[in-house]
N, C-alpha and C positions, 0 to 999 in steps of 0.2 A: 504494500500500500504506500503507494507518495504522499511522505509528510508537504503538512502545507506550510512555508518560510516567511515570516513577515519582514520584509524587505523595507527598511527605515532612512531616508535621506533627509541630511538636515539642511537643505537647500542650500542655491544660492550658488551652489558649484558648476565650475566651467570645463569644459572637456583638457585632458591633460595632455600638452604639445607633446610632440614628437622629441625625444631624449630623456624626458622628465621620467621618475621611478615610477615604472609600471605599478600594475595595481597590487603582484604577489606583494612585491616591497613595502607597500604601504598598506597592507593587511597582520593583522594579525589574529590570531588563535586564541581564543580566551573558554579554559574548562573549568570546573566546580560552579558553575549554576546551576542551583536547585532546582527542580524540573517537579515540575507538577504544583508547586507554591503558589502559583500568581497565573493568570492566562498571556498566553505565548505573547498576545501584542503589547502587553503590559510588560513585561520583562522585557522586548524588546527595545521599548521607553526610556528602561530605569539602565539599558546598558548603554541608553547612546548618550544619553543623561552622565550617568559615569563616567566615560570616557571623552565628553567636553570638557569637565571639570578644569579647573587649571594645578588643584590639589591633588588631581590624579596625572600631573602633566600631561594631561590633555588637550585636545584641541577640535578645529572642525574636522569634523563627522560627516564622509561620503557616505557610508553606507552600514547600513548594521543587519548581517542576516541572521535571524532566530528563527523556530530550530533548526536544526539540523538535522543528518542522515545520525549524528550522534550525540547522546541524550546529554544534556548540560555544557553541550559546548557551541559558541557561537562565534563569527566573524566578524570583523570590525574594518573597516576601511578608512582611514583618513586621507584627508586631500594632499599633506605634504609630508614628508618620508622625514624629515627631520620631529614630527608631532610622534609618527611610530619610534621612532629611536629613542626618544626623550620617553616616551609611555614603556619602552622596553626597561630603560634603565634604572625604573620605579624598582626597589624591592620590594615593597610586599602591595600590593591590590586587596582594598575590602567592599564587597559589594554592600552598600548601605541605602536604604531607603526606606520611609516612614510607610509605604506598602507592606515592607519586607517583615517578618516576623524575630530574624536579628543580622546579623553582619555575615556574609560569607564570602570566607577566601578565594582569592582568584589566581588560577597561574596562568600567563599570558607570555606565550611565545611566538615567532615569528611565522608568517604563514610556511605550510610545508618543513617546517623543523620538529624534530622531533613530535613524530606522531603520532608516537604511542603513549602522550602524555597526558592521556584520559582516559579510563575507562570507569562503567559502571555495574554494581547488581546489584541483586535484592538479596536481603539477608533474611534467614528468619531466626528469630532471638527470642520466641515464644518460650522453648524448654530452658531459659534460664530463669522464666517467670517465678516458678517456687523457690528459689532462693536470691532473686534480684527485684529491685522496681527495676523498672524497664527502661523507665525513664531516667534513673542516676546512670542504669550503666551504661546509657549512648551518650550522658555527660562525662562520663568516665572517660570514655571512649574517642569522643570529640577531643577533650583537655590531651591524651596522650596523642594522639594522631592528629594534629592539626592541619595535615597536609590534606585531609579528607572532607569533603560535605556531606552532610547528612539531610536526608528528606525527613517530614516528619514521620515521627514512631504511628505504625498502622494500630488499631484495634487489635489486629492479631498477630502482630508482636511481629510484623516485616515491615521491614525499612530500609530505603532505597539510599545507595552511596557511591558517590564518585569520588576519582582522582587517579592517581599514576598507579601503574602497577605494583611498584615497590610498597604503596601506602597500603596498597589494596594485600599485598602479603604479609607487612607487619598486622594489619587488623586481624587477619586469619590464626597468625601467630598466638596474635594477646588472645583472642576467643578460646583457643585450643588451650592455652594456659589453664584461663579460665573453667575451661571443659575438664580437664583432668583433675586442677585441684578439686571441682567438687563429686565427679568421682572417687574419687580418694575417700573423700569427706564422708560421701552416702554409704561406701562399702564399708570404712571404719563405725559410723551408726549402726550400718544392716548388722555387721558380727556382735556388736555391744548389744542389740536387739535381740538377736538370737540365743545368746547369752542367760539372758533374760527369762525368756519366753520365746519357744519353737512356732508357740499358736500364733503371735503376733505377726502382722504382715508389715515391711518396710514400706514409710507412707511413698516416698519418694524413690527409693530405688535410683538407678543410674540412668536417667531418661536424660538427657542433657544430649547425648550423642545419638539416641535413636530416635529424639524430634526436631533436630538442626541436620540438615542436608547438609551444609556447608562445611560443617566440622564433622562429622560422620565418618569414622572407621572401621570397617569390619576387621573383625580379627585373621591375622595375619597377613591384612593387606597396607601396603603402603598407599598416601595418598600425594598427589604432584599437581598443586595450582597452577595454572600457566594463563597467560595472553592467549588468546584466541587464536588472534594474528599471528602468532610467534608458531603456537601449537601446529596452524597449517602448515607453514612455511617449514618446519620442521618436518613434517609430515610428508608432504609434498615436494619438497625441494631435495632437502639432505633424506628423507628416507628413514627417521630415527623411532619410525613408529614399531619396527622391526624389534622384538626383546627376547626372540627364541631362543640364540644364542645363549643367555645368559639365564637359562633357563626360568623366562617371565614371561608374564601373558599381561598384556593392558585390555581397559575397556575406559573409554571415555562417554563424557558428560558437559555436554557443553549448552550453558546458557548464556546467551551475547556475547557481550566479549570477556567474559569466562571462561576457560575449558577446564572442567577436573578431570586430570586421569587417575585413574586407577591403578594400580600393580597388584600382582597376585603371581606367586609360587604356580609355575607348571602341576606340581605334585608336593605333595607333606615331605617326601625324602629330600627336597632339594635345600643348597646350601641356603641359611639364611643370609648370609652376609651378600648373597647375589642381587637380592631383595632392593637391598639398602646401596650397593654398589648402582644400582640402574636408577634407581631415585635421584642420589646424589648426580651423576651423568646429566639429567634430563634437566636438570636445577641448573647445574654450572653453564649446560649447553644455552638455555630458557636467555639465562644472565647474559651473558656473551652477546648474543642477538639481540636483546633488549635494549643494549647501547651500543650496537653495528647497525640495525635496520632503521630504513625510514622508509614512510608508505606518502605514495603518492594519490590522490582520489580528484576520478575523472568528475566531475557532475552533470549531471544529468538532466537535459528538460523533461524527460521524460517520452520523447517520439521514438517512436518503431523504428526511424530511419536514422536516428541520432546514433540508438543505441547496433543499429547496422555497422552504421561506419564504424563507430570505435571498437566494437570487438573485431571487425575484420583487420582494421586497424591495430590493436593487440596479436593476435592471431599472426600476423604477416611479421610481427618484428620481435615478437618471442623467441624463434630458432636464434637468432644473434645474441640473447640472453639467457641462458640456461640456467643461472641462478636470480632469476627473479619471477617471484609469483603474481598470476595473476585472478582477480576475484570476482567474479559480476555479481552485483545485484540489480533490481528492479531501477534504482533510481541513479544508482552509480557504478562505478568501477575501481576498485583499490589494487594500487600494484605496487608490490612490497619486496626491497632489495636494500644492498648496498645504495650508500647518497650518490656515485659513479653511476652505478648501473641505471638508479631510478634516474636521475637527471637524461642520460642518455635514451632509456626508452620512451620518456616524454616525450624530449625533441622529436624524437622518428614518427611517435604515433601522432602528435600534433602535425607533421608534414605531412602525415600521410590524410589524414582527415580533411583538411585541405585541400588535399587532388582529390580525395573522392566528392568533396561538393561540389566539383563543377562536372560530376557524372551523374547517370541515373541508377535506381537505386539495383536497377536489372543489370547494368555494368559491373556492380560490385560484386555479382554472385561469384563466389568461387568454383571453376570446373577444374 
């Protein structure tokens, strides 16, 4: 389905001459906006609002597109590239406004830099309900992670969060922490109970891990967070989805730009240590790519004939790149390599896109 983008001009602006910084240059990337807080044309408001400021080294505002193909991230266009460099060299961004319900950090980098510097999902933090308010522990949670935004706490204990994927791993971390010590804690209760009285039944038991997806381990399997993006391209590219060798079997789970795998022992005889050898592997590999890659995304109007050209366009200049992926969806196209390789497959598939507009669209069929 095609999100719909409220496209913001703060008028007034004149077409930009011939030498002057393109438009990549004077855009930038702006992730952690809360999503779902405010309606889409109204956050569009407060961000073009923001990024006028002169406290935010701000200035005029060509363009503001909300949303996007991805959840709390939006683009910002200024009219002169010296306003982007000065809005770059801010440390910290707080989104503020008397709409807003309180302050959310913002990380704002360059268009096409670094682009795996947002990602989001839903968490569910319902089974920590019997031993937490819900509400102190996403203040808990906020206070040590501050590199993360949080949606408000649902009714039923999901609540939606973005930011980098390093942030998106330490929160996984503190959870599991969390998960274990009060494991610990119910099973040291359950045996003091038993103790006790055989008839009595443990009120709580160790439900913590078998009502959160997210932290969830079955026994004797290993689990491995990844990027989405990263998980294909590993997948796809390098081929690492392979773990028979080392006597492992995976199964993955992937929601947006989350993937869990899984690892699991071929058989009970097998080494453990092989377990924990392929985890580690998929982690350091995960790391490595995570500051090598950068993705590049086509966008899309949406036409039958757009979407012709550019994948024929992909299609035709991929044999020249063997290590870069390519991804279609409905409204765009993401192509994720080395910052060499994606620059260069740009270039080609932008020339080629090009020659195919001045064909029809029966020329471009491949025989």
């Amino acid at each position: 389905m095609t999100e719909k983008a409220f496209t913001k001009n703060s008028g007034g602006s004149q077409p930009k001459a011939a030498g002057e910084a393109s438009k990549s240059e004077r855009t930038v990337i702006v992730s952690g906006i809360p999503d779902g807080v405010l309606k889409d044309e109204v956050m569009a408001d407060i961000l073009m609002i923001h990024f006028q400021r002169a406290k935010n080294r701000g200035g005029d505002v060509e363009g503001v597109v909300y949303p996007t193909t991805t959840k709390g991230v939006a683009y910002i266009t200024f009219e002169d590239q010296k306003v982007t460099e000065k809005v770059l060299k801010k440390s910290e961004h707080q989104l503020e406004d008397k709409r807003l319900p309180r302050h959310y950090p913002l990380k704002v980098s360059l268009y096409s830099q670094d682009v795996f510097s947002c990602i989001s999902c839903v968490l569910d933090l319902s089974g920590f309900g019997d031993k937490y308010v819900l509400e102190d522990l996403v203040q808990e949670l906020q206070k040590n992670i501050t590199a993360l935004s949080f949606s408000p706490l649902q009714p039923n204990g999901q609540i939606s969060v973005q930011g980098s994927f390093p942030s998106i791993q330490s929160l996984k971390d503190n959870l599991l922490l969390k998960a274990n010590s009060l494991s610990k804690t119910d099973k040291k209760a359950k045996c003091m109970s038993s103790q006790r009285s055989n008839s009595k039944t443990q009120k709580h038991g160790v439900s913590v891990e078998s009502k959160n997806n997210f932290i969830h381990n079955a026994v004797g399997e290993k689990q491995v967070v990844l990027d989405t993006d990263v998980y294909y391209y590993m997948k796809h590219i390098l081929h690492e989805d392979s773990l028979a060798k080392k006597s492992v079997v995976s199964r993955e789970v992937t929601d947006g730009e989350i993937t869990i795998l899984y690892l699991e022992k071929v058989n009970a005889s097998s080494d453990p240590s092989k377990l924990e050898k392929a985890k580690k592997k998929i982690e350091d590999l995960s790391a490595e790519l995570h500051s090598k890659l950068q993705k590049k995304r086509f966008h899309l109007d949406g036409s039958k004939h757009e979407m012709q050209m550019y994948q024929h366009a992909c299609k035709r200049v991929q044999p020249q790149y063997s290590q870069v992926l390519v991804i279609p969806y409905e409204t765009h196209i993401d192509v994720i390599g080395s910052s060499s390789d994606i620059f260069g497959f740009a270039q080609e598939v932008k020339t080629k896109v090009k020659h195919y507009l001045q064909k029809t669209p029966q020329e471009m069929i491949v025989r």
